[in-house]
C-alpha angles and dihedrals in degrees: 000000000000116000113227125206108241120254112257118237137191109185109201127188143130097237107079099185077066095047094058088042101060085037100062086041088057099034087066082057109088088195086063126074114184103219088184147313128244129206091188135038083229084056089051112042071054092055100043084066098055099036105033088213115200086213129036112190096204126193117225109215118039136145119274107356101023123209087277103061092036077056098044085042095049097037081047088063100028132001096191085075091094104213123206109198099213112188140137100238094087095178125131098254099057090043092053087039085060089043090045086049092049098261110161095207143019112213119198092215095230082059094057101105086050102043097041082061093060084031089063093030087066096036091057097041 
């Protein structure tokens, strides 16, 4: 059996108590390193420079710079940095606004123990 490294994630949103939240569910997952965690997308546009994260969860709507300019501003520098936009306004606009900035996934917040599952599985193919 072949050892793979884990996939790198910094996790970035406004809300800490979910932060935390999200933090303690991946760091169970051995497949899952958290490389840091943003409460900002200043902070995180910051942080993607220092950890180098593979996956970037990514919250929508924050105060300042919001979850679509951190994407246009990170796909602009490297577009290997896969960015899951992870909100809870799951309409069809938002969800074409993340596509339009470069965002490789949209994440309905309450999916996102499902969908981080297909989200590592492709990463690590």
């Amino acid at each position: 059996m072949v050892d793979t490294m884990p996939v790198k994630v910094l996790l970035v949103d406004d809300n800490i108590i979910y932060l935390r939240t999200v933090s303690a569910l991946l760091s169970n997952k051995p497949e899952i390193e958290i490389v840091g965690c943003a409460v900002s997308g200043e902070e995180a546009l910051e942080l993607v420079e220092l950890v180098n994260p593979d996956l970037i969860l990514l919250d929508l709507k924050m105060p300042g710079m919001d979850g679509l300019e951190v994407t246009r501003r990170i796909k602009a520098d490297s577009k290997a940095i896969r960015i899951a936009i992870v909100t809870a306004s799951c309409d069809g606009a938002y969800r074409r606004a993340a596509e339009e900035a470069g965002a490789d996934d949209y994440i309905c917040k309450d999916r996102l123990t499902s969908e981080l599952r297909r989200l590592l599985e492709e990463l690590m193919s």
